[in-house]
C-alpha positions in Angstrom: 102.8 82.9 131.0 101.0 79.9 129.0 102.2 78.4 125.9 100.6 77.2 123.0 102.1 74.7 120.9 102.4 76.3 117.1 103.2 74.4 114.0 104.5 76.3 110.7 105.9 75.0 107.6 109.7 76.2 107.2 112.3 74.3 104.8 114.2 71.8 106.3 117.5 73.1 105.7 116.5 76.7 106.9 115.2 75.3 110.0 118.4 72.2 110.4 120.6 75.3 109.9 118.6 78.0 112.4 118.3 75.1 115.2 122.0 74.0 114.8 123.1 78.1 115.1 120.9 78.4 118.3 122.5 75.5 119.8 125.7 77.1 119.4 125.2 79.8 120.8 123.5 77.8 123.9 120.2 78.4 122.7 116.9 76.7 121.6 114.9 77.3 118.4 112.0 77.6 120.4 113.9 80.7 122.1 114.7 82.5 118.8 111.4 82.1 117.0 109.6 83.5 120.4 112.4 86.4 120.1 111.8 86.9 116.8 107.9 87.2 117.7 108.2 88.8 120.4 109.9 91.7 118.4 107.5 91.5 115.5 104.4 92.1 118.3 106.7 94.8 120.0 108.0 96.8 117.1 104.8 96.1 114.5 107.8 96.0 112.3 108.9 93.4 109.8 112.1 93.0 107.4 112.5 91.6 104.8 116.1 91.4 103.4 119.1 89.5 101.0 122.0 90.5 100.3 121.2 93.1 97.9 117.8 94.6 99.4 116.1 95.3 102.0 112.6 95.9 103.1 111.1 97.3 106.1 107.3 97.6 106.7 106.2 99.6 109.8 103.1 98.1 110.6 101.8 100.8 113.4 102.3 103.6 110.3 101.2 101.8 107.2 98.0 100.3 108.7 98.7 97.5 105.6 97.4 94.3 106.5 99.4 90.7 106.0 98.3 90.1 103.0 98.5 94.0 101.8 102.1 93.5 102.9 102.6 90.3 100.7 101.2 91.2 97.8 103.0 95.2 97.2 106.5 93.0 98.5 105.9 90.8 95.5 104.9 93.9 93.1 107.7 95.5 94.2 110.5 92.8 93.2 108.4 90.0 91.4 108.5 87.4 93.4 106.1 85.1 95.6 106.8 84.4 99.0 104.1 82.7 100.0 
């Protein structure tokens, strides 16, 4: 399968911390972010979560778009995440 090369803006510590967990558990980031998209595509599902909520958008029934998504999340709890 081809690749692309993909560049997205994560903090620093998220990312130090994700790619030193993957490595411990013999993996790449690489691997877990094409897991993690992988299962987005797959599912048309995406969570969002802490620890004392979470929220789960089924994309295949709620026909919301990205940005649909973003902006009822932040009505919802009243807070931007992008």
């Amino acid at each position: 399968m081809a690749t692309v090369t993909t560049t997205i803006r994560v903090e620093k510590d998220l990312k130090d911390q994700a790619t030193k967990l993957a490595k411990s558990m013999g993996l790449t980031f690489n691997i877990v972010m094409n897991n993690y998209l992988k299962r987005f595509v797959e599912e048309k599902e995406i969570t969002f979560s802490d620890s004392d909520r979470k929220t789960v958008v089924d994309f295949g029934e709620s026909g919301m778009s990205a940005t649909e998504l973003l902006s009822s999340y932040e009505q919802e709890y009243g807070e931007k995440m992008a």
